[in-house]
N, C-alpha and C positions, 0 to 999 in steps of 0.2 A: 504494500500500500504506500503510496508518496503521503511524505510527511508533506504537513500546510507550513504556509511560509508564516517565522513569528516576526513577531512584530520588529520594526526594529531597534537593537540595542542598543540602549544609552551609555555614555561613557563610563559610570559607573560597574554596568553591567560588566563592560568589556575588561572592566579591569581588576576583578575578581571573581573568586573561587567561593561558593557557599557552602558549607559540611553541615551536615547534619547530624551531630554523636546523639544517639539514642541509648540509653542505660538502664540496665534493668533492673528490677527490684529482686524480692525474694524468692526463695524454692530452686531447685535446679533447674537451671537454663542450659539449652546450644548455642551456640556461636550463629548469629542472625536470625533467630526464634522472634527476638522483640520488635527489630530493625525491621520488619518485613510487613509490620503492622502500620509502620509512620509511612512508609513509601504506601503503602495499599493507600491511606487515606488521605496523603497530601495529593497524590495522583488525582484522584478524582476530584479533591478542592481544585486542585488548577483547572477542572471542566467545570466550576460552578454545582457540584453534585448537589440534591438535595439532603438534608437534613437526615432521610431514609434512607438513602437509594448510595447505602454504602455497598460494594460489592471486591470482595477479595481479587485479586490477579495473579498477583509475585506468589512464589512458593520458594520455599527454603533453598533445594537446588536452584534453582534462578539465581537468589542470591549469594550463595557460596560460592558458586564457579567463578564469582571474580573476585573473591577474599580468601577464598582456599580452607581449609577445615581447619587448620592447626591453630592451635592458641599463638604463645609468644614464642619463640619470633616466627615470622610467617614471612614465605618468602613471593604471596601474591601481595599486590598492593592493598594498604588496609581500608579502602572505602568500595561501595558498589556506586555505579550511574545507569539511568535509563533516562532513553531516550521518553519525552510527552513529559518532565519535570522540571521545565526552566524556571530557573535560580533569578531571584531578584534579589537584589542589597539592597540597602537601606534607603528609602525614598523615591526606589526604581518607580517611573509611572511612564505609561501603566504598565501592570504586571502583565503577565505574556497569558491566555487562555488558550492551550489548544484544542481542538475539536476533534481531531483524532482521537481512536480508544487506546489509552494505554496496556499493554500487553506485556511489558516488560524486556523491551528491546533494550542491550547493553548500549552505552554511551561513553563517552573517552576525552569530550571536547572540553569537559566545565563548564559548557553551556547551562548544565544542567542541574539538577541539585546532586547533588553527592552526601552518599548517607555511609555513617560508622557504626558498627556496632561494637557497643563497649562493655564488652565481654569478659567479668571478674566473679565469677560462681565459684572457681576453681580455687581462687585463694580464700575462703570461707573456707571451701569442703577441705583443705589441706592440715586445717586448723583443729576439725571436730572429731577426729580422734584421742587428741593428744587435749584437748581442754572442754571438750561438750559436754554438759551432763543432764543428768538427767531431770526434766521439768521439776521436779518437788525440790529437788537438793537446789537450783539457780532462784525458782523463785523465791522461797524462802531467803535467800543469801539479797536476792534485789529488795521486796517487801521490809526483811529485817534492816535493812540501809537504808531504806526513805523513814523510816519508822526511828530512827535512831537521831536521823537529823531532826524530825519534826518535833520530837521528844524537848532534845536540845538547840532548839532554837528561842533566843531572846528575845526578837520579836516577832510578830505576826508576820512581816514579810520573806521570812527566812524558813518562813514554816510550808511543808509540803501540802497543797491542797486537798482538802478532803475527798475529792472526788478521785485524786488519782491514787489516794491511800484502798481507799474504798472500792473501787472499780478493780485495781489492781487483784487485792484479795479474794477478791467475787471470779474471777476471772482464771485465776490458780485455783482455787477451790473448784470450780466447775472444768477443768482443764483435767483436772486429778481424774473427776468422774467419767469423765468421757472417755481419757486413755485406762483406766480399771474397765468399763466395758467393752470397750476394742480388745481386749485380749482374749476373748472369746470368739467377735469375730469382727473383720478389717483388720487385719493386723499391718496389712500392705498399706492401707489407707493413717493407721497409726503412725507406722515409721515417716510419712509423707508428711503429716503434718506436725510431728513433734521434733521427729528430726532435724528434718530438710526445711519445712519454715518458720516453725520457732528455732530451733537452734540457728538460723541466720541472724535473726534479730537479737536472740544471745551471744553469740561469736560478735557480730562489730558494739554493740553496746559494751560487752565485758570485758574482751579480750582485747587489749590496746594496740599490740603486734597486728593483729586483723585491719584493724581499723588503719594503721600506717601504711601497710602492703596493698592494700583498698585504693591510698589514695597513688600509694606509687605505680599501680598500674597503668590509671587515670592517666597521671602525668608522662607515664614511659609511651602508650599510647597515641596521646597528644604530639607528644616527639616524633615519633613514627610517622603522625598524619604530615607531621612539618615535611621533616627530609624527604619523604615519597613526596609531597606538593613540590618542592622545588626542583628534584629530578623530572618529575613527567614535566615541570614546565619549561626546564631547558631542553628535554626532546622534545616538545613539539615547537621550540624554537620562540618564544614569549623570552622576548626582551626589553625591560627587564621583568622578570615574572609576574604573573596575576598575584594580589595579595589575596591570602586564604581568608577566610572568615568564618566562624564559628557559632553555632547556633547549640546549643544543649538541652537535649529533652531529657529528663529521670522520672522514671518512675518507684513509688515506693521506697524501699530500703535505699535504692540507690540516689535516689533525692538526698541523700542525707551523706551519703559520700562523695555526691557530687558537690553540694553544700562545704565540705571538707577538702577535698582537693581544689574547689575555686580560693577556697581563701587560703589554704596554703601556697597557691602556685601566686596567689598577688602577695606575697608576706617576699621580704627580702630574704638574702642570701645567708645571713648569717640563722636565719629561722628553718629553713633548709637543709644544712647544715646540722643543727639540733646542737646549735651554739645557744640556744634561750629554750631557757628549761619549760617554764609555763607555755612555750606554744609547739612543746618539742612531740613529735610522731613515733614512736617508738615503733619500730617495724619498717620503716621508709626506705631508713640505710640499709643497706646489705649486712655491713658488719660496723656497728654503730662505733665500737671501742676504736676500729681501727680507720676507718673513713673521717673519723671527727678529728684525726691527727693533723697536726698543721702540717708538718711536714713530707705528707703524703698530699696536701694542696699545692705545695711548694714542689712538688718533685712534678706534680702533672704539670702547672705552669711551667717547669726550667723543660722537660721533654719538649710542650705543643712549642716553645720557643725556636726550640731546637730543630724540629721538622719545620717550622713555617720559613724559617730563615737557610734552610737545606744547605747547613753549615757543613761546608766540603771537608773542610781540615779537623771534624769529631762527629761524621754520622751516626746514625742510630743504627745501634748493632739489632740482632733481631731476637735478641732479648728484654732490648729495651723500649723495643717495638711493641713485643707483646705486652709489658708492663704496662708502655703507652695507652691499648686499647683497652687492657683491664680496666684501668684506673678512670676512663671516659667511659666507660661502661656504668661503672659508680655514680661518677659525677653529671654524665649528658641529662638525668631528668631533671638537675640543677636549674637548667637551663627553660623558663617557664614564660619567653616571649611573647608566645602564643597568647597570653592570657588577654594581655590588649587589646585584641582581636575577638574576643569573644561579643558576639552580637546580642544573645538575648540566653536566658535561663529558664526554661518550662519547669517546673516539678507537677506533676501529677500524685494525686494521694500519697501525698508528702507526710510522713509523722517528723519534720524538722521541729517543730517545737515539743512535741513528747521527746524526744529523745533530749531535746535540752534541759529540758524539766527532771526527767526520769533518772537519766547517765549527766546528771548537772557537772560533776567532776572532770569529763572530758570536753566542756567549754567553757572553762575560767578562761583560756584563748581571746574568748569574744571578746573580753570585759576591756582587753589590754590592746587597743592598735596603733596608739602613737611609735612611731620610730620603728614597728614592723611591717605596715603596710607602705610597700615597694609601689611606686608609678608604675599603673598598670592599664596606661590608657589615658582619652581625654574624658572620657565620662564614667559615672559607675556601670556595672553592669544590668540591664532592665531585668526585672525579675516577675516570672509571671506564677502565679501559686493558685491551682484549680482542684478542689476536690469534691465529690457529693458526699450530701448526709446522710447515707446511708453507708459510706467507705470507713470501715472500724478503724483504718489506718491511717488515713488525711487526715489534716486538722488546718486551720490558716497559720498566720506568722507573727499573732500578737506578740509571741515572746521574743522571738527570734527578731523583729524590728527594733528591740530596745535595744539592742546593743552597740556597741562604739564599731567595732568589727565589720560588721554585716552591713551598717549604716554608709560605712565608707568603700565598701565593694559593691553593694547591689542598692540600685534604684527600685523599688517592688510598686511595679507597675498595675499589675489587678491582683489581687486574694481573694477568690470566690469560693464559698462554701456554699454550690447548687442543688439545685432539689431536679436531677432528671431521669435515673434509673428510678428503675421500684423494687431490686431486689437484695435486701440488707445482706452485706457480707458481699455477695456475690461483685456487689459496685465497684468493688477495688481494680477488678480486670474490666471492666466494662466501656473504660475511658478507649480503650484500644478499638473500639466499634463506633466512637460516636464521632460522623460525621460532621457534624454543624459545630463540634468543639474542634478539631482540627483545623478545620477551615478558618477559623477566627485566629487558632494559635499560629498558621502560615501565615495569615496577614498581619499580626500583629511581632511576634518575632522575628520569622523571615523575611515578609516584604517591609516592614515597617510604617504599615497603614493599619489605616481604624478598621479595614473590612464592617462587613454586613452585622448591625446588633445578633445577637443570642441572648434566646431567650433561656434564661435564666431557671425555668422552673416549668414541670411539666405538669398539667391539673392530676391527670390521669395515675401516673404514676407517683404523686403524692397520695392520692387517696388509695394506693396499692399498699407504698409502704407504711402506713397507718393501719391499714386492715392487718395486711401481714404482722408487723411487732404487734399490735394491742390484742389481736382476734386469734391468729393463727397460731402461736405460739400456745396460748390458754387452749385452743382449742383440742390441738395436738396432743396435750397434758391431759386432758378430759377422756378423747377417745384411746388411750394407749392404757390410763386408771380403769377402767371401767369395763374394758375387755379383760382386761388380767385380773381386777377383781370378779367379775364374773367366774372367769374361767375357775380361779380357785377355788368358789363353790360348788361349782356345777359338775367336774371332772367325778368321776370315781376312783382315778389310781391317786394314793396319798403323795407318790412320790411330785407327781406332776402338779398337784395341789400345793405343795409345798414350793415348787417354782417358781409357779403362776402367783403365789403369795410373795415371795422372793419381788419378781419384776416387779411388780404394784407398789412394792416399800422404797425400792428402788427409783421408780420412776417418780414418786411421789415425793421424794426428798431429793433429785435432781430437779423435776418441776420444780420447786420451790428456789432452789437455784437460780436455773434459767429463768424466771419470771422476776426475779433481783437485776440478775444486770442486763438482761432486755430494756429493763425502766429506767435504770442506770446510765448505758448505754445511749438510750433517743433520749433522755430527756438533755446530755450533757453534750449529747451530739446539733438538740435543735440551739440550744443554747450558744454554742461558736457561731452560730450561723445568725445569730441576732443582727450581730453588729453589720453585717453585711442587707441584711435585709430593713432594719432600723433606717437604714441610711437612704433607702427609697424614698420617693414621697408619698405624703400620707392615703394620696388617692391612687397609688399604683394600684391596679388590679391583682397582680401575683400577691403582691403585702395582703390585700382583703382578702384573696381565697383562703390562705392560708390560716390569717386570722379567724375567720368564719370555720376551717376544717377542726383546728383546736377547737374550739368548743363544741363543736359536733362529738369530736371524740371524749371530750371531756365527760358529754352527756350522756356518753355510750358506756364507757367502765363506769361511770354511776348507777347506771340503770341496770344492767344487765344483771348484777348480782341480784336485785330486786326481780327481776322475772323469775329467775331460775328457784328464786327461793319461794314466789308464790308456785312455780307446778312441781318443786319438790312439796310443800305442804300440802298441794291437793292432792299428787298421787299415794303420798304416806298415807293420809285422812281415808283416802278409799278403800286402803290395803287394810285399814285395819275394822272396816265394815265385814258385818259376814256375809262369806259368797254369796249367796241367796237374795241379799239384799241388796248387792251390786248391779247396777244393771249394764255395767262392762263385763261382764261372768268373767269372773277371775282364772286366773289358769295358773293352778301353785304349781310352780317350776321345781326344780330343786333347790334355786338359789332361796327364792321365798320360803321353803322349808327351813332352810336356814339361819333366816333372816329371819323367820316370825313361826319357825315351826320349832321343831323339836331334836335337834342335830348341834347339841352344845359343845359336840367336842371338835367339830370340822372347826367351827367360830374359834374356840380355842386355840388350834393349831393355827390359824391364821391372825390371833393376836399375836401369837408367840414369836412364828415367823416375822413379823412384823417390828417388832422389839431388837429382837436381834439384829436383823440388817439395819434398821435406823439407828440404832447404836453401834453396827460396824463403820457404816460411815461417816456417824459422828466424830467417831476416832482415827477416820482415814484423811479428816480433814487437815488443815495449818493448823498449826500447835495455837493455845489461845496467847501466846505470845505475838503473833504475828496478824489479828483477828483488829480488825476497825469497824467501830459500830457503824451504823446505817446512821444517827442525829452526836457528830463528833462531840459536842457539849454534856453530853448528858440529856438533854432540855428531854421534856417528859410532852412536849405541849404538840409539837409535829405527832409524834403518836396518838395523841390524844384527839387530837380532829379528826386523824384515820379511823380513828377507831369508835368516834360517836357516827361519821358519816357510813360507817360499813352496819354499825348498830341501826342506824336509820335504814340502810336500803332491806336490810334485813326483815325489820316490823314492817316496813312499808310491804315489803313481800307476803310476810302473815296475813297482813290485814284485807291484803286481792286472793286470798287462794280460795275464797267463794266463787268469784270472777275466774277464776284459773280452772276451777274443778268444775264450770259450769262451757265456757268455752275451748280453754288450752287441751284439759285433757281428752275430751273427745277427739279432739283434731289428731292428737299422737295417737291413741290408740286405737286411732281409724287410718291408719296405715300400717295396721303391724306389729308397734311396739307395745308388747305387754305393761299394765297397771306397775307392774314390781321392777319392770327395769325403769320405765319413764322417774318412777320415785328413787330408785339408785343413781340413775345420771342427775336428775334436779339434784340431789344433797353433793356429790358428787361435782357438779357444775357450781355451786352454790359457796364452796368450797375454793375450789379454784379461783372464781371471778371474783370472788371478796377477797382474798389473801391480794388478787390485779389490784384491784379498790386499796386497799390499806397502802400497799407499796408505792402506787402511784402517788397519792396524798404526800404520801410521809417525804418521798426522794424531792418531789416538787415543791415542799416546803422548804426544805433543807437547801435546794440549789437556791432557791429566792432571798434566804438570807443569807448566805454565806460566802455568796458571788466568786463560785471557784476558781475562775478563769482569771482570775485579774491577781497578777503576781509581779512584785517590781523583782525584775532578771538579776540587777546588779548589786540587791539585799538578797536574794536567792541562791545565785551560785558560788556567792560568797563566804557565804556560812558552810560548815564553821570553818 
């Protein structure tokens, strides 16, 4: 197919190179896995794509065959290009649209955009051997450290938020559960996600070695991109060369080492080095003791001296040759030129300020940039921070803004914390599909234009994930209880009774769990996301939906324990008419035998079951050393509204089950369900959505006064 002719290029164009380094976050990755998703979707932003109408192309082979499979060092060049993805810089107008379909045709000109993949999984995985352990032994070691400064701290600002004391604990507690029942079964699924993606987030938060080799990558990489940019630009004859330009996308974990590597590579030489102890990288150098020697800096200067000046009368024997390239092997990531050049900074579901917060110890750095931040440019670097609230992992950059550091390297151009997946958790990978955020982040990083608004917020998919946290989770708790209690009545072999009792205890004291930091979780998640929607005007439409959606849902966990608890009343009230007088004809099951007949010792055996496993787990929990209450003060009075408002939905309940036993109940058990089970799920249901009710009250009171998020960085990381 003949390519359309583009438009044509301005002298800016012509006189650069655009990269596109794409970085990945957590779990194991391949070499072009992540990079293959930015090209898929810039490609179609340069046709104008809609919003929808994202559609894959590139596949893994496509992209390797011009990067080569091998990690470091690699002897293909380290970027891919295709043709249908012309590169604009900064203020290029207008940007070039082609209407050709891209397919993924190789390219070689720099017309075009040119993407890297910055591929460091490897140096994690090299690490968790030799220092990973196991979720209960780190988390307790992290929990017991936040808990230890908050302890002692002298004033309020030095003290760790409650939220993240409390989240945290909820979060290792319900982590414990989850991998205790994968050992029965997922086990594949266990090592996947204890492993490979928490132990990621352990290894560079913990291990300070990870975190240095992380960023030396980063930087040896960078190097890489350099020297390959000026050799292909003297073979194809550019004199004097296109200057390269640098665009940086991170996602996740990698946001955070990209965060790291930016501001070490703009810090001076003597910080590089690991000549200044507070911003020093332990893991960076190769061999710290021996690299940090002066007279091993002295010895590479008196060699490059030596060679540039190809002093006839004391060549370089080829000893000293080798020495030579040892010692520039050391020292070339030194060299961090490049950084000037850097055009713009994407983080996608960025935990940049949890990790500041959390691992506070590995950024006292920030607090300090007089005399280490090196000229790295005429301007700071634009910083763009996108995450939805539903990504358990993003957050914006209230914290990470205060600091002297970050202030003087990056300009933070948007922090959005949007409302447009609907599926919690899942959100975190989701940014990789969505069209209309790409297209904003090419026009705004890469071209350097406003591009088309985005909208910010989807109706749809807000009221998804509302249903889902508030509805789905309770619900899921409801029908998983209510089969298992069943079953343990109903079964005949004891053995299977006793299991089926077993799961019910179990699931009913993880329920309790999971319904903690689900509440936890949205309420601290819609919370970051104030300030960004606050800042609307009062009559934006997305600010009223929203407003109006809380209170809908507000009235939904109010009320619903109130139903359940009037058709549990009326179908107990019926159960205990006599059949005869029922005019549902009762139909005594087994469970009803048990329940209201004459079978005391099945009841028995499923208290006792019961006892036990809620008392295994109580003991399998964090020690009460490590335990933060739900109201950090003591105060009795958040409980206490919980728990007159769950009082009321409750009598409110009583007081309709005439209403319930004259309309609700007919309706169920005129599809099938029996009088005895409708009355087990209502107590059952009743149960569940009042515990939603108490929790909800209680965490929503607690965040309103205690205003978690608001923490001054430079009384924070300072202590003690």
């Amino acid at each position: 197919m003949k390519e359309p002719k583009d438009a044509p290029p301005t002298e800016s164009q012509m006189n650069c190179v655009t990269y596109v380094v794409v970085v990945h976050g957590i779990g194991e990755q391949r070499k072009n896995e992540t990079v293959i998703n930015v090209v898929n979707r810039f490609a179609e932003a340069r046709r104008r794509a809609g919003d929808k109408d994202n559609r894959d192309v590139l596949t893994l082979g496509q992209a390797s065959g011009q990067t080569g499979l091998s990690k470091l060092p690699v002897t293909e060049q380290p970027w891919m290009e295709f043709k249908g993805i012309p590169a604009a810089c900064p203020n290029a107008n207008p940007p070039c649209s082609p209407t050709a379909p891209f397919l993924g045709e190789e390219s070689s000109t720099g017309k075009d955009l040119r993407f890297v993949d910055l591929c460091w999984y490897d140096v994690m995985q090299e690490s968790v051997e030799h220092v990973g352990q196991d979720v209960r032994v780190w988390a307790k070691g992290l929990v017991g450290r936040l808990l230890r400064k908050h302890e002692n701290a002298e004033d309020t600002s030095a003290q760790v938020p409650l939220w993240i004391r409390r989240v945290l604990y909820l979060l290792a507690d319900t982590l414990l559960l989850v991998k205790f029942a994968m050992n029965f079964r997922f086990k594949e699924v266990k090592e996947l996600v204890f492993v490979k993606f928490l132990g990621d987030v352990q290894l560079y938060g913990e291990y300070s070695r990870c975190r240095g080799g992380a960023v030396r990558r980063f930087h040896e990489i960078m190097t890489r991109i350099e020297d390959a940019h000026d050799t292909r630009e003297r073979e194809q004859g550019f004199a004097p060369p296109r200057v390269a330009h640098y665009v940086i996308i991170a996602h996740s974990l990698g946001s955070i080492m990209s965060f790291d590597a930016l501001l070490y590579a703009s810090a001076t030489c003597d910080v590089r080095r690991g000549e200044v102890d507070h911003w020093r990288f332990p893991g960076y150098l190769q061999d710290d003791d021996k690299v940090r020697e002066t007279d091993a800096l002295a010895q590479l200067d008196a060699l490059r001296a030596r060679r540039e000046a190809k002093a006839v009368e004391q060549p370089l024997s080829k000893d000293e040759e080798c020495e030579l390239q040892s010692l520039e092997k050391k020292f070339a990531f030194l060299d961090t030129d490049w950084i000037g050049r850097v055009q713009s900074f994407v983080t996608l579901g960025s935990p940049i300020d949890k990790y500041l917060t959390i691992w506070w110890l590995n950024y006292r750095y920030l607090l300090t940039c007089d005399d280490h931040i090196g000229p790295h440019g005429p301007q700071r670097i634009p910083h763009f921070n996108y995450c939805d609230e539903l990504d358990p992992v993003g957050h914006n950059l209230d914290v990470a803004r205060q600091t002297p550091s970050y202030s003087a390297v990056f300009d933070r151009r948007e922090d959005v914390v949007f409302n447009r997946y609907a599926v919690p958790g899942a959100a975190h990978n989701k940014y990789w599909t969505d069209q209309g955020l790409f297209e904003r982040i090419l026009a705004q990083a890469v071209d350097g234009r406003e591009g088309k608004p985005l909208s910010w917020f989807e109706r749809w998919a807000y009221f998804k994930l509302l249903i889902a946290l508030y509805s789905l989770t309770p619900l899921l708790i409801l029908l998983g209880t209510y089969a298992s209690l069943s079953l343990a009545f109903q079964v005949h072999g004891w053995r299977t009774a006793v299991v089926a009792a077993a799961v019910f205890s179990f699931l009913a004291y993880f329920g309790r769990r999971l319904i903690d930091l689900n509440i936890w979780w949205r309420r601290i998640q819609r919370q970051k996301s104030e300030t960004f929607w606050t800042s609307r005007p009062p009559g934006d439409p997305d600010r009223r939906i929203r407003h109006r959606a809380a209170w809908l849902f507000r009235g939904l966990v109010a009320t619903v324990p109130f139903a359940w608890t009037a058709l549990a009343v009326a179908a107990v009230g019926a159960l205990l008419h006599q059949p005869s007088q029922n005019k549902w004809s009762l139909d005594w099951s087994p469970l009803g035998n048990v329940l209201f007949g004459g079978s005391p010792a099945r009841l028995w055996l499923f208290l006792a079951t019961f006892a036990v496993i809620v008392l295994w787990l109580v003991l399998r929990r964090l020690p009460a050393a490590y335990r933060t209450r739900a109201v950090d003060d003591g105060s009795v009075w958040p409980r206490a509204v919980a728990g007159f408002q769950v009082l009321g939905s409750v009598v409110l309940g009583v007081v309709a089950a005439p209403l319930a036993a004259r309309f609700a109940l007919p309706a169920v058990t005129g599809v099938g369900v029996g009088v005895e089970q409708a009355a087990l799920i209502g107590v059952l249901a009743t149960a569940v959505y009042a515990y939603r009710q108490y929790r909800f009250v209680v965490v929503r009171s607690v965040l309103r006064r205690s205003q978690p998020q608001e923490i001054t960085y430079s009384d924070y990381a300072d202590h003690p």
